[in-house]
MIDOSE-1310 file (N, C-alpha, C; in nm, 2 decimals, decimal comma, always signed):
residues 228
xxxx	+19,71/-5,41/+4,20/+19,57/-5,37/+4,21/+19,48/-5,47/+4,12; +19,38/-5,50/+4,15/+19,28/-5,62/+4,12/+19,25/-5,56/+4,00; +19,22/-5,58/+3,91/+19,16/-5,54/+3,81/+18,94/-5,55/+3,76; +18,89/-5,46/+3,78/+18,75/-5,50/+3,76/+18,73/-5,53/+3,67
xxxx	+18,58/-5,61/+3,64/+18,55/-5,61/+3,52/+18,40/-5,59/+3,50; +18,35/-5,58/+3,42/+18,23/-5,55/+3,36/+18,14/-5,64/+3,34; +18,06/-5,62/+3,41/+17,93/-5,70/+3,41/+17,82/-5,70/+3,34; +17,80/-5,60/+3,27/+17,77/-5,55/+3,16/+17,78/-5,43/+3,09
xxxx	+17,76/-5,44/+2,97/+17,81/-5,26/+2,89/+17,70/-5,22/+2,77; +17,69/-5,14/+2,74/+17,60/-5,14/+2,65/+17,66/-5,03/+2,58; +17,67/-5,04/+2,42/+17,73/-4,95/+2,35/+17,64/-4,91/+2,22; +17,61/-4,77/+2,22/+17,51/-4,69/+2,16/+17,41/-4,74/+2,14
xxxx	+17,32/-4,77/+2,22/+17,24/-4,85/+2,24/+17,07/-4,75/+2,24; +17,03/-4,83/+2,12/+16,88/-4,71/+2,08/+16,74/-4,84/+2,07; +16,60/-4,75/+2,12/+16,50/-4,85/+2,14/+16,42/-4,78/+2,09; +16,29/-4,79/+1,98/+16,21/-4,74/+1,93/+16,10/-4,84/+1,92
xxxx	+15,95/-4,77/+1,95/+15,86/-4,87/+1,92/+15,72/-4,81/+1,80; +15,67/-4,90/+1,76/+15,60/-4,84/+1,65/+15,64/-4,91/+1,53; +15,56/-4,90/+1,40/+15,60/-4,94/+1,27/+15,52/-4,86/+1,16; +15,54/-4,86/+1,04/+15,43/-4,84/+0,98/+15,49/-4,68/+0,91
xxxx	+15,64/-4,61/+0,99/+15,64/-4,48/+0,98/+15,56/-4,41/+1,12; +15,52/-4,47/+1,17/+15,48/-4,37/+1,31/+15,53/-4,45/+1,42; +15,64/-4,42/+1,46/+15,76/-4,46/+1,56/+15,76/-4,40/+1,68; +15,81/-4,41/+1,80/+15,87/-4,34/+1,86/+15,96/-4,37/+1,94
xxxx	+16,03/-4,32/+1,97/+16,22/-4,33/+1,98/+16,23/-4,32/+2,17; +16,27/-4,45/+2,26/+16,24/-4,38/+2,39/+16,41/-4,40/+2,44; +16,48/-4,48/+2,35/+16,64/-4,46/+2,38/+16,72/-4,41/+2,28; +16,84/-4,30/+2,34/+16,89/-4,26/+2,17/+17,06/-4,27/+2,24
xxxx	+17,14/-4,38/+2,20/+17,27/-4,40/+2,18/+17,30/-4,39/+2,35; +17,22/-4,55/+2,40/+17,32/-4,56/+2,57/+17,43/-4,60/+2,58; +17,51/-4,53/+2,64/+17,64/-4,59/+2,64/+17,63/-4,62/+2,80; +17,66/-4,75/+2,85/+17,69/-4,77/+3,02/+17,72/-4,89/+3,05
xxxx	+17,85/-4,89/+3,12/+17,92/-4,99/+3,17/+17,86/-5,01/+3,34; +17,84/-5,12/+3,36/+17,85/-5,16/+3,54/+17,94/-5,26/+3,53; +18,07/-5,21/+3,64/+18,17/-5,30/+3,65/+18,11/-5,39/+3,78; +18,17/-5,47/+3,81/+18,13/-5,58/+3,94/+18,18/-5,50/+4,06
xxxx	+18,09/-5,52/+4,14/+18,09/-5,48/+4,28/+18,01/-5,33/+4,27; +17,97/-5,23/+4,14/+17,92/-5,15/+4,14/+17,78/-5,13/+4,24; +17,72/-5,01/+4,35/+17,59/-5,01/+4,34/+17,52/-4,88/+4,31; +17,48/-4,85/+4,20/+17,46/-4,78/+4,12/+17,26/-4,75/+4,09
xxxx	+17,25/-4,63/+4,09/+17,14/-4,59/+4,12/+17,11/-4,49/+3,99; +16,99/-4,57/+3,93/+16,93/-4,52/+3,80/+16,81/-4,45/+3,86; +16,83/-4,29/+3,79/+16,70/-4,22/+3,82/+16,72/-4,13/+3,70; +16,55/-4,09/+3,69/+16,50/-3,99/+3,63/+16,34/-3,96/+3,66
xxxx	+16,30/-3,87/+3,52/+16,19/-3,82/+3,51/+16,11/-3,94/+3,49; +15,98/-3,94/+3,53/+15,88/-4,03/+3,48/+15,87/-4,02/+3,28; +15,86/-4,09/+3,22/+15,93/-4,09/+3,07/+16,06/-4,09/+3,07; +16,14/-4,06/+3,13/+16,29/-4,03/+3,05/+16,32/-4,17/+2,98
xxxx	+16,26/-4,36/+3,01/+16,29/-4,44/+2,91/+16,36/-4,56/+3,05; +16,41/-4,51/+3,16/+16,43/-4,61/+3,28/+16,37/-4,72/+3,28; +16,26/-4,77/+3,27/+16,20/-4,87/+3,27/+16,26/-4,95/+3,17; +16,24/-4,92/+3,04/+16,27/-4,95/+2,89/+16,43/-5,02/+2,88
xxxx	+16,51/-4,92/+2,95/+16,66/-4,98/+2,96/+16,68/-5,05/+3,05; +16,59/-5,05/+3,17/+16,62/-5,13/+3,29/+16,58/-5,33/+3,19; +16,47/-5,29/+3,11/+16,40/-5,42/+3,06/+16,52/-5,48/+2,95; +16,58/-5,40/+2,90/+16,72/-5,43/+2,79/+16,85/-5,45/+2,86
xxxx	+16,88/-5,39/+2,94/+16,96/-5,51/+3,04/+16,93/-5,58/+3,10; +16,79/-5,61/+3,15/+16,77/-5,75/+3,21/+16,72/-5,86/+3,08; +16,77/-5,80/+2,93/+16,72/-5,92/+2,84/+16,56/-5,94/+2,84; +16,56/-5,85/+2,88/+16,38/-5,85/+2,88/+16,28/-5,84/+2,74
xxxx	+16,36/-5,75/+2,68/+16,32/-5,62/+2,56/+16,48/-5,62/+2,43; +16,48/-5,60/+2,33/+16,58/-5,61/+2,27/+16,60/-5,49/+2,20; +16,74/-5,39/+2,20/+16,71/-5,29/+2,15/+16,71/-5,29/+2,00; +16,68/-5,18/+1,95/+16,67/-5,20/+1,81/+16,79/-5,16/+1,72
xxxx	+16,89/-5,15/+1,81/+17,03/-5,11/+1,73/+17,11/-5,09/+1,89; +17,24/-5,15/+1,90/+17,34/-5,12/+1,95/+17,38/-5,27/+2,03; +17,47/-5,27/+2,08/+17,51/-5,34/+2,11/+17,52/-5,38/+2,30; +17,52/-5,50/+2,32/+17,47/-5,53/+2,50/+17,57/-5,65/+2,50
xxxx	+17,66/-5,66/+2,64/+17,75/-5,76/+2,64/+17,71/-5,81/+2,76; +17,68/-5,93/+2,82/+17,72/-5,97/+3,00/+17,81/-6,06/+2,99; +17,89/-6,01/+3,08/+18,00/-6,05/+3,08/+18,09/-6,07/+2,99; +18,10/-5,96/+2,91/+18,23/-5,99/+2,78/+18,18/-6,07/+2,68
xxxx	+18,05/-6,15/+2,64/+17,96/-6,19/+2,54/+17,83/-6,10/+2,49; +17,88/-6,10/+2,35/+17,73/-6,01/+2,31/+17,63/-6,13/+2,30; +17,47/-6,04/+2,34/+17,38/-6,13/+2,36/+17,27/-6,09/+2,23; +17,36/-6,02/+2,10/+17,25/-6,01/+1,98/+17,18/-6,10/+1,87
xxxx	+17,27/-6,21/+1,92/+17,27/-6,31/+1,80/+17,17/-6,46/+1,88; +17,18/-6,40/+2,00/+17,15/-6,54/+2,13/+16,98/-6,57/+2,06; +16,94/-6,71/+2,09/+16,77/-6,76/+2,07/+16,74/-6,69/+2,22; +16,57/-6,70/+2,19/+16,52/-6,71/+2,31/+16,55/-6,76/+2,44
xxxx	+16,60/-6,90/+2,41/+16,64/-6,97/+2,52/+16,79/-6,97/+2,57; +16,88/-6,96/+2,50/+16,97/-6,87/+2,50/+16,99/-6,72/+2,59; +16,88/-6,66/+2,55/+16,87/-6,55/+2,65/+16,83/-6,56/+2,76; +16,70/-6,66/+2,78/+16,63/-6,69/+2,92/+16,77/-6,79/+3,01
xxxx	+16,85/-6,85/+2,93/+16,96/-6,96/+2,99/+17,08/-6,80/+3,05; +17,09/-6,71/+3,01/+17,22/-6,62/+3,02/+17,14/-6,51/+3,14; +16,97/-6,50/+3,14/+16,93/-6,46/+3,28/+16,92/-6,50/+3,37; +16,91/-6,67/+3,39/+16,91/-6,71/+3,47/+17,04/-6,72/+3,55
xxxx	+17,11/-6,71/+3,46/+17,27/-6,76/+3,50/+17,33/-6,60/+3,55; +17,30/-6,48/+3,48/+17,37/-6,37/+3,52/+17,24/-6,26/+3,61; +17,15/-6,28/+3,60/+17,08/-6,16/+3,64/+17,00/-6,23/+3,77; +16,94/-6,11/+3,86/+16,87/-6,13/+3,96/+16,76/-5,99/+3,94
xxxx	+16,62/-6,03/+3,96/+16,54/-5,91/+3,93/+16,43/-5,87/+4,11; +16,45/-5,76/+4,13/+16,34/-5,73/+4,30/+16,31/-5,62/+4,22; +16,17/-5,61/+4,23/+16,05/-5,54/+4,19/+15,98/-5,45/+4,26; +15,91/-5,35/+4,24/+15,83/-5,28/+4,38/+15,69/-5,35/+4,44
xxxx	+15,66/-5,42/+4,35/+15,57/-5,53/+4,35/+15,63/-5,65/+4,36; +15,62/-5,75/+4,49/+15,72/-5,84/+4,50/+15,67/-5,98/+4,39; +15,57/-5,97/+4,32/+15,57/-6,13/+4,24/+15,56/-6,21/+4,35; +15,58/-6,24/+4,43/+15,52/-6,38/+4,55/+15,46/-6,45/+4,49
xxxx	+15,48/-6,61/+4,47/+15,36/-6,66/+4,43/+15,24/-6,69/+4,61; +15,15/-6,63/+4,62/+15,07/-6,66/+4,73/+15,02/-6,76/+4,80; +15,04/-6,88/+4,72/+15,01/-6,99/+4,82/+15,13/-7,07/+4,85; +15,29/-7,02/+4,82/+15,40/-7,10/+4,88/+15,43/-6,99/+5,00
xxxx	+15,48/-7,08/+5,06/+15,52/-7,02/+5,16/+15,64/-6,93/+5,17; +15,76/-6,83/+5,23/+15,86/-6,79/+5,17/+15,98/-6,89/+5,14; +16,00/-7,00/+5,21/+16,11/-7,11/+5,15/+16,05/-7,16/+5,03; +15,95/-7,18/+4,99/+15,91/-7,22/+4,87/+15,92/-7,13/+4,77
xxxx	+15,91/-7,00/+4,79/+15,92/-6,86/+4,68/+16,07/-6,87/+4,67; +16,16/-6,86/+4,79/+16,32/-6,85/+4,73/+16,36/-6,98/+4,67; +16,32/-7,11/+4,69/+16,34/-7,25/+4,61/+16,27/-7,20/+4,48; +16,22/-7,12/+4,44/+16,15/-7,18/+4,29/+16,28/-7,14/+4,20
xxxx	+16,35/-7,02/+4,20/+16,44/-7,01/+4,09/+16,50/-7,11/+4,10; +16,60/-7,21/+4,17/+16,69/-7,31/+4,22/+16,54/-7,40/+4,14; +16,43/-7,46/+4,17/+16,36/-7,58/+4,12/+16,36/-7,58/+3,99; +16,35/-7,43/+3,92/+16,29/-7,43/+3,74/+16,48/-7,44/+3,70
xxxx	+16,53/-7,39/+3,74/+16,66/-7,39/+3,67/+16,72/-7,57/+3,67; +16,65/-7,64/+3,82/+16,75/-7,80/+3,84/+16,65/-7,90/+3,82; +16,49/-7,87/+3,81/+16,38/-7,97/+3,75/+16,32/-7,98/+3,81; +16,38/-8,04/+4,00/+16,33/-8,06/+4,09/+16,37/-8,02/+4,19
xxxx	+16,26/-8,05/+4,30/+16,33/-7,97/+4,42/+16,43/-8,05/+4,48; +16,53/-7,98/+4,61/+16,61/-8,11/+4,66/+16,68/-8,02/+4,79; +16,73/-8,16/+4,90/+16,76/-8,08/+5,04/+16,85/-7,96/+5,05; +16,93/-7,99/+4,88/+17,07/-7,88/+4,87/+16,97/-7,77/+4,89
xxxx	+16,88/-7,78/+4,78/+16,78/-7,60/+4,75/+16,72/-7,60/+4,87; +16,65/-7,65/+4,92/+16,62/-7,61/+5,08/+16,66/-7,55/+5,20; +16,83/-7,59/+5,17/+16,92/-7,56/+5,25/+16,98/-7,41/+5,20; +16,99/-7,37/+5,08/+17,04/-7,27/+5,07/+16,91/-7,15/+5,05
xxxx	+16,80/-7,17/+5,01/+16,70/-7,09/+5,04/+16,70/-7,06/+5,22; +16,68/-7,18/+5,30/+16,69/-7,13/+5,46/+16,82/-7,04/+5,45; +16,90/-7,04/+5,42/+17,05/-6,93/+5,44/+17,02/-6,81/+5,43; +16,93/-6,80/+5,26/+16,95/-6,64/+5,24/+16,86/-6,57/+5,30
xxxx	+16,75/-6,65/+5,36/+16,60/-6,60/+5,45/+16,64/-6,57/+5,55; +16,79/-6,66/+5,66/+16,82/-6,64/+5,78/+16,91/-6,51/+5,72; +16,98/-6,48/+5,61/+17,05/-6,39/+5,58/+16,99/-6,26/+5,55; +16,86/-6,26/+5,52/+16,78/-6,10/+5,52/+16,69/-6,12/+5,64
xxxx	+16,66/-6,18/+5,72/+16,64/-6,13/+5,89/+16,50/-6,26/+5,92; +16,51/-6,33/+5,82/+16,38/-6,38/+5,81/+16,36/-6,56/+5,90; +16,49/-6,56/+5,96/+16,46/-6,70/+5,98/+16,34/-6,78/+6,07; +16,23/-6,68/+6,12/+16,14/-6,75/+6,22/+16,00/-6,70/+6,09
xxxx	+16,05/-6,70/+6,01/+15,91/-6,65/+5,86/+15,93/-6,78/+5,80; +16,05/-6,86/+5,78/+16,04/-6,94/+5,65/+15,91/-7,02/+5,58; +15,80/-7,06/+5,67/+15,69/-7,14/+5,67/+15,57/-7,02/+5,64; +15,58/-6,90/+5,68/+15,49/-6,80/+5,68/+15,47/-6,78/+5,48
xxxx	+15,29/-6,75/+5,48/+15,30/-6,73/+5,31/+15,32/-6,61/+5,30; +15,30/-6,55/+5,20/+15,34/-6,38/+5,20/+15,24/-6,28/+5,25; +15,07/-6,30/+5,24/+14,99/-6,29/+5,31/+15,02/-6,23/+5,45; +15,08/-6,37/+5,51/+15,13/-6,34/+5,68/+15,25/-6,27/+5,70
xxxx	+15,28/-6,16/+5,60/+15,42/-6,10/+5,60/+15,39/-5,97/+5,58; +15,48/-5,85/+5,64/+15,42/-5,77/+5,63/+15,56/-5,67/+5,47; +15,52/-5,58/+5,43/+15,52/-5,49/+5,28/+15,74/-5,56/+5,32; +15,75/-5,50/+5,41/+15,92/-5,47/+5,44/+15,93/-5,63/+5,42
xxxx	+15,89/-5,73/+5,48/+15,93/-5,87/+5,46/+15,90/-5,93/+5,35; +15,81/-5,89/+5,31/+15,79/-5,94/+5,17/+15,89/-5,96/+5,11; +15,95/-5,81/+5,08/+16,04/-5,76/+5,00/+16,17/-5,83/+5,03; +16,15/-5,88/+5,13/+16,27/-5,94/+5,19/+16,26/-6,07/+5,15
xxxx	+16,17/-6,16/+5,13/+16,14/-6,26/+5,06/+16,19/-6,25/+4,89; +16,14/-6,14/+4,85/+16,23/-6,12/+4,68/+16,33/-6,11/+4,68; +16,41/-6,04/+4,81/+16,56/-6,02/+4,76/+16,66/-6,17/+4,79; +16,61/-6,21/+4,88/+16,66/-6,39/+4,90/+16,64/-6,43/+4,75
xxxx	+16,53/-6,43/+4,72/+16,48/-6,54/+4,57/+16,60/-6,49/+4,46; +16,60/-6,34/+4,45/+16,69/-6,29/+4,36/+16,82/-6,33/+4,36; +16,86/-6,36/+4,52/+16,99/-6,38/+4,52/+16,99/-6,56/+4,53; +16,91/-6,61/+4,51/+16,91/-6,82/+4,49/+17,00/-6,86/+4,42
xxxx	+17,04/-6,79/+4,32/+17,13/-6,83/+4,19/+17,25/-6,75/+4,17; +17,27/-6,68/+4,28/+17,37/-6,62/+4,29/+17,43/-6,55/+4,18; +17,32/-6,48/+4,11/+17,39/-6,37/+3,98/+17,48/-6,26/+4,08; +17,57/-6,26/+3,93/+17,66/-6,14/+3,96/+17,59/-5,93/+3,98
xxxx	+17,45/-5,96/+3,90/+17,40/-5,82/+3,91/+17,25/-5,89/+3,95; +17,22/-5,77/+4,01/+17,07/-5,76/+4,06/+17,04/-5,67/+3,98; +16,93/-5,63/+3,95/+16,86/-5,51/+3,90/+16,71/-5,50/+4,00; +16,71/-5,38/+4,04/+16,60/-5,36/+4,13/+16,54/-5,21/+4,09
xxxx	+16,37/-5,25/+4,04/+16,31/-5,17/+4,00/+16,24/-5,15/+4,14; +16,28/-4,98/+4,18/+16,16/-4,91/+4,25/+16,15/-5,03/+4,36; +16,29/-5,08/+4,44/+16,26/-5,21/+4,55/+16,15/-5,17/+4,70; +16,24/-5,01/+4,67/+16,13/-4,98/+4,82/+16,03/-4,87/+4,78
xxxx	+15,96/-4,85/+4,66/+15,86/-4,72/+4,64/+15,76/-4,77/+4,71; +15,72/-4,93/+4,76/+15,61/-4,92/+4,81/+15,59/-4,89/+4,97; +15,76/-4,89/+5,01/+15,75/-4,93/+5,18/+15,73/-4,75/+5,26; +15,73/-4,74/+5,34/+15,72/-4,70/+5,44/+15,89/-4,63/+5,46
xxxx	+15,86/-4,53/+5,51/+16,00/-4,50/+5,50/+16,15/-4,58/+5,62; +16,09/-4,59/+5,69/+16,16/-4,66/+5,80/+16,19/-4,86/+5,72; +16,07/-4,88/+5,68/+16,07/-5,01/+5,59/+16,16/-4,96/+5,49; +16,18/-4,87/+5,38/+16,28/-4,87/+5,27/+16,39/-4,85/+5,32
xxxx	+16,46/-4,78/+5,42/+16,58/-4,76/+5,47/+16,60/-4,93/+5,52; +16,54/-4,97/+5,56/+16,60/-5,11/+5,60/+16,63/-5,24/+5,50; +16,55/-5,22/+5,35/+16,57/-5,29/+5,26/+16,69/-5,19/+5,19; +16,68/-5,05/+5,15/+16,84/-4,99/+5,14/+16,94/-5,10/+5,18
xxxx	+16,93/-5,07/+5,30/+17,08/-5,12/+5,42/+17,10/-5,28/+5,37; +16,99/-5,31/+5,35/+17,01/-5,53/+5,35/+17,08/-5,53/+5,18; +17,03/-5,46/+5,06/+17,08/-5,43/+4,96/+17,25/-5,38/+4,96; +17,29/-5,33/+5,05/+17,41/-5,27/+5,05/+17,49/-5,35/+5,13
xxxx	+17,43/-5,42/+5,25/+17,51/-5,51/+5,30/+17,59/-5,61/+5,17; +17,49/-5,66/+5,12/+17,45/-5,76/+5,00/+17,56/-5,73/+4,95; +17,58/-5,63/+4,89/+17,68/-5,55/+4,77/+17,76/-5,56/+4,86; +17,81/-5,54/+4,98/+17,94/-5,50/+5,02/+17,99/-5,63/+5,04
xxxx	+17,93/-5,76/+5,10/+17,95/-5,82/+5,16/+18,02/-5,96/+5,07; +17,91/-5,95/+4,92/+17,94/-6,05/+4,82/+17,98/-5,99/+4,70; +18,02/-5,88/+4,68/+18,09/-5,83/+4,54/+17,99/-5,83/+4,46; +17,82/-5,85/+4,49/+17,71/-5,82/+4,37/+17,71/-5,70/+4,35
xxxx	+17,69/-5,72/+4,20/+17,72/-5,57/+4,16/+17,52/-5,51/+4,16; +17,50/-5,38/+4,17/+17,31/-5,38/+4,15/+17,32/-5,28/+4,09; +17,17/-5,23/+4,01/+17,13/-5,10/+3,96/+17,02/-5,11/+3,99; +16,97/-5,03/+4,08/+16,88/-4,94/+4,16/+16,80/-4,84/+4,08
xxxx	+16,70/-4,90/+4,02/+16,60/-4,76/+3,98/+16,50/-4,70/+4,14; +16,54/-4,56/+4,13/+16,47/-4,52/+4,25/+16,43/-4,36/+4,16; +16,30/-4,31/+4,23/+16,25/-4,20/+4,22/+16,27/-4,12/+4,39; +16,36/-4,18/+4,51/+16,40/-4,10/+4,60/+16,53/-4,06/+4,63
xxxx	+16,54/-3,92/+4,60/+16,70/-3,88/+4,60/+16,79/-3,90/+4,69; +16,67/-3,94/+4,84/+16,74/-3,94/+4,97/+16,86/-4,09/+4,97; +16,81/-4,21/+4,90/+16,82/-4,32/+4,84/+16,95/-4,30/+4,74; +16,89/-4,25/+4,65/+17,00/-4,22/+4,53/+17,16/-4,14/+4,58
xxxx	+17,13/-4,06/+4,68/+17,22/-4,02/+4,71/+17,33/-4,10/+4,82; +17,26/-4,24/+4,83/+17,36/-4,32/+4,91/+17,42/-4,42/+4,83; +17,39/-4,44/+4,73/+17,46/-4,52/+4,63/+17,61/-4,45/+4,58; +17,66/-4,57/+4,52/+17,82/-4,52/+4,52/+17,83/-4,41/+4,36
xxxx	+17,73/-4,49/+4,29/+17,74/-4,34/+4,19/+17,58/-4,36/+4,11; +17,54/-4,27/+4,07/+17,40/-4,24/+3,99/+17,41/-4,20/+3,87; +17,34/-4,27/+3,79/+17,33/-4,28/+3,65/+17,21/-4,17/+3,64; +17,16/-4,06/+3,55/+17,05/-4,02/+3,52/+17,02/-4,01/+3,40
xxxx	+16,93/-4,06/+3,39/+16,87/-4,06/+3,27/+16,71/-3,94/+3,18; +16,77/-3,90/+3,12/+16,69/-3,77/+3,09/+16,65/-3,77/+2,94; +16,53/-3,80/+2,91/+16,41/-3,79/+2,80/+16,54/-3,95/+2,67; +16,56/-4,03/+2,75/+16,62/-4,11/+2,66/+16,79/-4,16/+2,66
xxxx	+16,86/-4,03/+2,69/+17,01/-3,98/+2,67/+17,07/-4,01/+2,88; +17,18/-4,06/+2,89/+17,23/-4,02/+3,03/+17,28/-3,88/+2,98; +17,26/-3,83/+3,11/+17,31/-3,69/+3,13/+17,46/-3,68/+3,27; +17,43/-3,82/+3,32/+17,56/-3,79/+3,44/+17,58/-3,89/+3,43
């Protein structure tokens, strides 16, 4: 039997903001592993702190005590650049707001991680942006800007970009809160292909249980603490 491993872990892991003596505390002791190939679906209450931890495993935010590993490296001690070098290399981020920049086109939006990471552009990055665009349904859009695209394609435009650099985890905040429900079941489905198809492991913040309940297991998070 193959053995998994862990893509990241986070051990008693607490986030408080404030100084001065007037604090307040929005994580208290996370403990949570995602092994690889996981797709896993974070939900809660509006406040329970989802956002907050979704931002501390994507290296976004740093907690104020506990410990965060990607891939079997703690990242407490890392510089700035250090950190932005270990997201680029391990993480992938799709938002409910796609970030598009507006005046490239969608092959230009999935080349930019691939341009900032290699300096410049080049046919290799051209060639693998057309892939993942022909790979999320998009191959007669590549030239279209996001303007000419409609909420569902867009979105489909971020998940290509996310996946340019081929991280091992995605993190997807709220990917389909903005679509349509026929539109989020189809970015669901392209997300799960994804997972099943390349061993990316994701965590899914969703506020729809219909959603949550298709994922392989669900993390909840309640006023700070997991509860499941």
């Amino acid at each position: 039997m193959t053995e998994t491993k862990a893509i990241i872990q986070l051990t008693d892991v607490h986030k408080q903001y404030g100084s001065d003596g007037i604090t307040t505390k929005v994580l208290h002791g996370i403990d949570l592993t995602l092994q690889q190939g996981e797709f896993t679906a974070l939900i809660g209450p509006s406040g329970s702190g989802k956002s907050t931890l979704l931002n501390i495993i994507g290296l976004l935010e740093q907690p104020t005590s506990g410990i965060i590993e990607v891939q079997g490296s703690k990242t407490g001690l890392l510089s700035e650049d250090e950190l932005t070098a270990v997201r680029g290399r391990s993480l992938g981020f799709v938002f409910q707001f796609h970030h598009l920049i507006p005046a490239f086109s969608a092959l230009e939006n999935v080349m930019m991680p691939l341009m900032l990471a290699q300096g410049r552009p080049t046919s290799a990055q051209r060639l693998r942006a057309e892939e993942l665009l022909t790979r999320v349904g998009l191959a007669d859009r590549l030239d279209f800007k996001p303007g000419k695209l409609s909420g569902g394609q867009q979105q489909r435009v971020a998940i290509a970009r996310a996946l340019a650099l081929n991280p091992p985890l995605i993190l997807a905040d709220e990917p389909t809160g903005n679509l349509d429900t026929a539109a989020a079941d189809e970015i669901f489905k392209l997300l799960r292909e994804v997972n099943q198809d390349s061993g990316t492991t994701f965590l899914i913040v969703t506020h729809d249980p219909r959603l949550a309940g298709r994922c392989s297991r669900v993390v909840e998070l309640v006023d700070g603490r997991i509860v499941t």
